[in-house]
Each structure stands twice: as structure tokens, then as C-alpha cells.
Phi, psi and omega in degrees: 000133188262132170226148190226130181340170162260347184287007205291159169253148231273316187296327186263346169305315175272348158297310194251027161261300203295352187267279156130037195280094173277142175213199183213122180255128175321134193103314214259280177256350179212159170081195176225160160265114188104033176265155176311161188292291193261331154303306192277333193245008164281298193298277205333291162359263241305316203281001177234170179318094182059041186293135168251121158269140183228136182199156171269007184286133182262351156312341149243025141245106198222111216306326201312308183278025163279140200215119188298304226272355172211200199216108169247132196244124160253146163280075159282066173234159164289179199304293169307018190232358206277316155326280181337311189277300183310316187279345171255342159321311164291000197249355182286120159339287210263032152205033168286018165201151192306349183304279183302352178250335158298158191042034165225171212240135199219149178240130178240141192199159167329333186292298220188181136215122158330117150266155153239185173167119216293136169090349173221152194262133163098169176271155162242164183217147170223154157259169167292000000 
């Protein structure tokens, strides 16, 4: 299940409906509006199915808040670019599937992307 930040903005939410991308937003379908970042919305994680989270907060990506049971991808792209990244991200060889996306913590930027991943030491990096 793909979740999305609630700061997420409304043009791009609809870029990846249009898309036929589902997903669910804090605030919106899960969750409340204005829950706290890493207090609140971690213990959620924990409560739903396979979550892949996407968010521009760079508070989370942090090995400390690595997990088997969910997935967090920061966009470190600009505001208009959070669709784009968010539909390509699952499409990168090592993260098509909720298999290969649990338990890692991910930066996602133009370049690339950064892990982190339960069970292994150090950051990783791939290209696109």
C-alpha cells in the first residue's frame, strides 16, 4: 500500500490518480490531519499492511527508524517533481516489489537513490 505524506500537494496527488497509481494520504484515508511526524505516524506504519511511505520530510530518513514491516521513501526532489519520483521509484530493479521494499528506508533525488536496510550495515546507493 502506497502512502503519502499529507504535505504532499494536491497537483501531484492527482498526477499519480491520473496515473492510476493508488495510493492513501495521511489525513485523508488513513490516519488524522496534523499528526505528529515520527511520533505519530511510525506507530501507524507499524498498524497497516506492507506500507510503502513517501514523504519530502527528510526527518525520515534515519537507519534508527529502520523496520521489516514497512518501507520509507524521502523525496528529496522539488515540490513538482513528487509524482514523477513517487511512480518511479517502485519501478527501480531493487524495489519492485513489497518483498524488496520492506524494511528499507530510502532518499530518493534525481541522481539516484540512498538506503538504508534492516540487517545490513552502512548506507547504499544506486543509480537510476
Amino acid at each position: 500500500m502506497n502512502v503519502l505524506d499529507e504535505n504532499i500537494v494536491v497537483s501531484q496527488r492527482e498526477l499519480l490518480r491520473s496515473w492510476k497509481i493508488h495510493f492513501r494520504r495521511i489525513g485523508g484515508e488513513v490516519g488524522r490531519l496534523g499528526m505528529g511526524d515520527r511520533d505519530e505516524i511510525i506507530p501507524l506504519l507499524h498498524s497497516l499492511a506492507r506500507p510503502t511511505f513517501f514523504t519530502q520530510d527528510h526527518g525520515f530518513y534515519h537507519p534508527r527508524i529502520l523496520h521489516p514491516g514497512y518501507c520509507l521513501v524521502h523525496l528529496d526532489v522539488v515540490f513538482d517533481e513528487v509524482a514523477e519520483y513517487t511512480r518511479r521509484f517502485p519501478r527501480h530493479r531493487e524495489f519492485r516489489t513489497h518483498t524488496q521494499r520492506l524494511g528499507k528506508i530510502a532518499r530518493v533525488r534525481p541522481s539516484g537513490v540512498s538506503y538504508w536496510e534492516v540487517h545490513r550495515r552502512g548506507e547504499h546507493a544506486l543509480s537510476w
